[in-house]
C-alpha positions as CSV (number, residue, x, y, z in Angstrom):
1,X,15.8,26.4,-65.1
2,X,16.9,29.7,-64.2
3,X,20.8,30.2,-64.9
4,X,23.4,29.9,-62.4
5,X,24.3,34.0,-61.9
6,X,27.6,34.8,-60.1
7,X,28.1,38.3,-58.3
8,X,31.2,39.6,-57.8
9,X,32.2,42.4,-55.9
10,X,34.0,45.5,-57.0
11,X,37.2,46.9,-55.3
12,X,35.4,49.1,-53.0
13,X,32.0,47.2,-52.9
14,X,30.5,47.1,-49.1
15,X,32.3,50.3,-48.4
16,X,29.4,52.7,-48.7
17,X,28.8,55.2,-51.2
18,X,32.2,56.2,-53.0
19,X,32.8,60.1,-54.2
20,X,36.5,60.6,-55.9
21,X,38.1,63.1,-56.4
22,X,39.5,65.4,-59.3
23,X,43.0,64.4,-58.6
24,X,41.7,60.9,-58.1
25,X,40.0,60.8,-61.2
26,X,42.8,62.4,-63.1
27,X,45.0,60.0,-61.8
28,X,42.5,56.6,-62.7
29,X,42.7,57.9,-66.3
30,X,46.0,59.3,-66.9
31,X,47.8,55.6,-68.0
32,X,44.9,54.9,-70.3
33,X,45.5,58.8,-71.8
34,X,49.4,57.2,-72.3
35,X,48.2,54.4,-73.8
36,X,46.0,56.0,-76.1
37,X,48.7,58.4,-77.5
38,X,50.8,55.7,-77.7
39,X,48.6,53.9,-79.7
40,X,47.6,56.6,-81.9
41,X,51.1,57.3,-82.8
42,X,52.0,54.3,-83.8
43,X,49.0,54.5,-85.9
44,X,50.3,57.4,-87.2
45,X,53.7,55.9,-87.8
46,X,51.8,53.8,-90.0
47,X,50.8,56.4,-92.6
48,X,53.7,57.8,-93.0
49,X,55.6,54.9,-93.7
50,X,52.5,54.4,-96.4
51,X,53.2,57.8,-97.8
52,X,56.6,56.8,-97.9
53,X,56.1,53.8,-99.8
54,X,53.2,55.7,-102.1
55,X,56.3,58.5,-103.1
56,X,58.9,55.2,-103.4
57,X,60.8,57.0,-101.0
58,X,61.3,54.0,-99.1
59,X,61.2,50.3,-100.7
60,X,59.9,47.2,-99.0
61,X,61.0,44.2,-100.8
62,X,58.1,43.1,-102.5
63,X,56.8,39.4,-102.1
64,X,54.1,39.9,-104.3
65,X,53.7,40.8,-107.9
66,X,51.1,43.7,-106.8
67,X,53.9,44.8,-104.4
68,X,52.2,48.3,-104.0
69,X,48.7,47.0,-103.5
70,X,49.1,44.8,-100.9
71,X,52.0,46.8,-99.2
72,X,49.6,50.0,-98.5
73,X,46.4,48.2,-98.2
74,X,48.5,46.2,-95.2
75,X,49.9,49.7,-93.5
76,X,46.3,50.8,-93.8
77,X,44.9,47.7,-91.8
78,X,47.4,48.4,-89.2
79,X,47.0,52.1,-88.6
80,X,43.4,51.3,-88.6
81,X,44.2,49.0,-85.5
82,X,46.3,50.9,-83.7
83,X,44.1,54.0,-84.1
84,X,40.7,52.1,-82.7
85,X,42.3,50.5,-79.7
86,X,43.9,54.4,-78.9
87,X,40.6,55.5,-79.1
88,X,38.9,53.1,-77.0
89,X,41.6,54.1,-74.0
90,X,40.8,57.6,-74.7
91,X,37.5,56.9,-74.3
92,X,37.7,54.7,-71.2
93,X,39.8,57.7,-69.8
94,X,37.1,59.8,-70.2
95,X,34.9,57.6,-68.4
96,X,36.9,57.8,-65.0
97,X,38.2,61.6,-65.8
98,X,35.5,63.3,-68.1
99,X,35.7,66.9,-69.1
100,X,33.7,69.8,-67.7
101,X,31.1,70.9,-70.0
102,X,31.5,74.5,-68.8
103,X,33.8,75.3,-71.9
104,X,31.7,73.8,-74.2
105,X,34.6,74.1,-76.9
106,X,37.1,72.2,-74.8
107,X,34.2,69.5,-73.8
108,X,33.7,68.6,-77.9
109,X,37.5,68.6,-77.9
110,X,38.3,66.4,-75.7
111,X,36.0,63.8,-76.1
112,X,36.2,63.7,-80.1
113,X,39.6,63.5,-79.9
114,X,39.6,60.0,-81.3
115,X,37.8,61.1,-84.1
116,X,40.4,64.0,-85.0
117,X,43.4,61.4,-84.5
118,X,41.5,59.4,-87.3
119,X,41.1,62.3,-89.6
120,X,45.0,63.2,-89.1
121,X,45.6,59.1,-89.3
122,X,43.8,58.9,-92.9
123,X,43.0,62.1,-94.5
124,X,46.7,63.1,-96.0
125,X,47.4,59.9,-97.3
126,X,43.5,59.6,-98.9
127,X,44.9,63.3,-100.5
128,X,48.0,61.8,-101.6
129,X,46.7,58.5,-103.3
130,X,43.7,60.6,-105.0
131,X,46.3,63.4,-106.8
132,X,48.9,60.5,-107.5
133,X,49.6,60.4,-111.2
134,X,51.9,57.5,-111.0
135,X,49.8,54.7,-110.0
136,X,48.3,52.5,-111.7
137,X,44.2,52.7,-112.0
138,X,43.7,49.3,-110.2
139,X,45.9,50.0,-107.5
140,X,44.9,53.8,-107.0
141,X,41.5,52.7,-107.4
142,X,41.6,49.7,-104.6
143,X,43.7,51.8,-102.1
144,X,42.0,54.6,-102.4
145,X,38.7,52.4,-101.4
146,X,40.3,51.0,-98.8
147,X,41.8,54.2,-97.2
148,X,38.4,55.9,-97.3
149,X,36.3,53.1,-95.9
150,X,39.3,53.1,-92.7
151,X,38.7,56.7,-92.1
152,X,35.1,56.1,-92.1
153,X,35.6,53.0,-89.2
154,X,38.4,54.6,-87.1
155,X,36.1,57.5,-87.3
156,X,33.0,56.1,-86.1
157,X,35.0,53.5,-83.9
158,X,36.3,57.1,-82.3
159,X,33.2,59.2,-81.7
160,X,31.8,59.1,-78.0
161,X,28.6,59.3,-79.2
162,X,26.9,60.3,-75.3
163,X,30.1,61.5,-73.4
164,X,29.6,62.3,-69.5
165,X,30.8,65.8,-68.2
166,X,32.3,66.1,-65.1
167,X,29.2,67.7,-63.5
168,X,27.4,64.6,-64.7
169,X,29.9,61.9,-62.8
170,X,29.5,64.0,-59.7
171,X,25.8,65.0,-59.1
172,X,25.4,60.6,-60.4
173,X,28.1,59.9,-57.1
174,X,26.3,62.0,-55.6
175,X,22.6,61.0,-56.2
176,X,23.1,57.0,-55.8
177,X,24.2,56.1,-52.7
178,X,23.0,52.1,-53.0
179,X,25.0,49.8,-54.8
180,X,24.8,49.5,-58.5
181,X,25.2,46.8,-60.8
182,X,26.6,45.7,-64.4
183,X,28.1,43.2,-66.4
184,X,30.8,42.0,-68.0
185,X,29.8,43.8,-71.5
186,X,27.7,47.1,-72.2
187,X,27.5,50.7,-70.9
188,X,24.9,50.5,-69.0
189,X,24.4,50.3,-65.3
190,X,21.2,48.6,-63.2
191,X,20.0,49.7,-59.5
192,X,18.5,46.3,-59.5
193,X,20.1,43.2,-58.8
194,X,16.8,41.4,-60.4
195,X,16.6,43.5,-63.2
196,X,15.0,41.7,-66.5
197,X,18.0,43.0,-68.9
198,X,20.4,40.9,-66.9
199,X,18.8,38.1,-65.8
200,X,20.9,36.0,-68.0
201,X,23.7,37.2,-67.4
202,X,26.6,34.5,-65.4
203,X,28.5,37.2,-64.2
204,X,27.4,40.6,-62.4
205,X,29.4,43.2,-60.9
206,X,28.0,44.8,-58.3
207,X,29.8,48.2,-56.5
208,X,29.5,52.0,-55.4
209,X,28.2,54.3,-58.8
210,X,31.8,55.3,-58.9
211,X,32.8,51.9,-59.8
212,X,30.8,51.6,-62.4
213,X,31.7,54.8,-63.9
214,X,35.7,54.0,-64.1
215,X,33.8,50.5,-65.7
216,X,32.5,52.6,-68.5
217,X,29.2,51.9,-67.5
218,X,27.9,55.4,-67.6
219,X,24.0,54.5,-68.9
220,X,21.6,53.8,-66.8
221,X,19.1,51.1,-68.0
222,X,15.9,51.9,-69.5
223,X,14.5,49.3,-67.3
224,X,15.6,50.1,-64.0
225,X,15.1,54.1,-64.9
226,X,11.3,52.8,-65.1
227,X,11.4,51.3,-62.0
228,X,12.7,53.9,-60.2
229,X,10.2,56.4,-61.8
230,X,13.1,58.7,-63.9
């Protein structure tokens, strides 16, 4: 028995093709570019208290016997956090408000700029822990891991590893004119409502391109791209 499939229209489903606007873009992403700064300095906040705690500068009452251990491998966790969900708002504001890719520089910039808030999130403290003579071996040892194995995460959690340019969203608005679909999940985007890849889906999205850009769902499916001969 084929499963029950629900379709729910976007905000500006039935309208017609939907082309936005630079300010209109700008203006989708700008509270998730707050957010994500937000985020990522609170992550930030969290290394430094670390460093903090590493120099004995400041002194968290212990409740542990391994006071240090567990104190910095905890701040770690947390920056880690905060620094992945900044990332993914930076990223999701990229989506609605990519760069241009006409200054090639700024285009890298901008949409690795999760991956330089994790370097700045992890790297001193990783510096700090390694050329700390007053440690113990366990503890250096441990934290140390730990630290290096966050920047690794937050740093491939960060990378937008196939970021659109702004000439991209544009000549896509400007191409599909039919509605598109997607689900709840993914990146990618379907032209076809019948689609094989989300035939098992329960709930599809179905909208303008532009829609499903501001979604994040910036990939057209491999499928569908057969279908229509791309």
């Amino acid at each position: 028995m084929a499963r029950k499939q629900e379709f729910v229209a976007t905000k500006n489903a039935g309208q017609g093709p939907r082309k936005t606007t630079k300010e209109e873009r700008r203006a989708g992403a700008s509270g998730k570019r707050v957010a994500a700064i937000i985020f990522w300095l609170v992550a930030f906040a969290f290394e430094v208290v670390a460093i903090l705690v590493l120099n004995k500068t400041i002194f968290i009452k212990p409740l542990t016997t391994d006071y240090m251990l567990y104190t910095l491998i905890g701040l770690l966790v947390a920056d880690l956090i905060f620094l992945i969900i900044g990332s993914q708002f930076w990223k999701r504001a990229n989506d609605i408000d990519p760069p241009s890719s006409q200054n090639k520089l700024k285009f890298f910039l901008w949409n690795q700029m999760g991956l330089i808030a994790s370097v700045i999130c992890f790297f001193p403290i990783i510096i700090l822990l390694l050329s700390n003579k007053e440690l113990d071996a366990k503890t250096k040892k441990i934290v140390s891991a730990v630290a290096v194995v966050a920047l690794l995460i937050g740093s491939v959690a960060s990378i937008d590893f196939n970021p659109m340019s702004e000439e991209e969203r544009i000549a896509l608005e400007n191409e599909i004119t039919a509605e598109v679909y997607y689900t709840t999940f993914g990146k990618k985007y379907h032209t076809h409502s019948d689609c094989q890849a989300i035939k098992n889906s329960k709930t599809i999205y179905h909208g303008p391109i532009a829609d499903a850009l501001d979604a994040g769902r910036t990939e057209l499916c491999k499928f569908c791209a057969e279908r229509d001969g791309k």
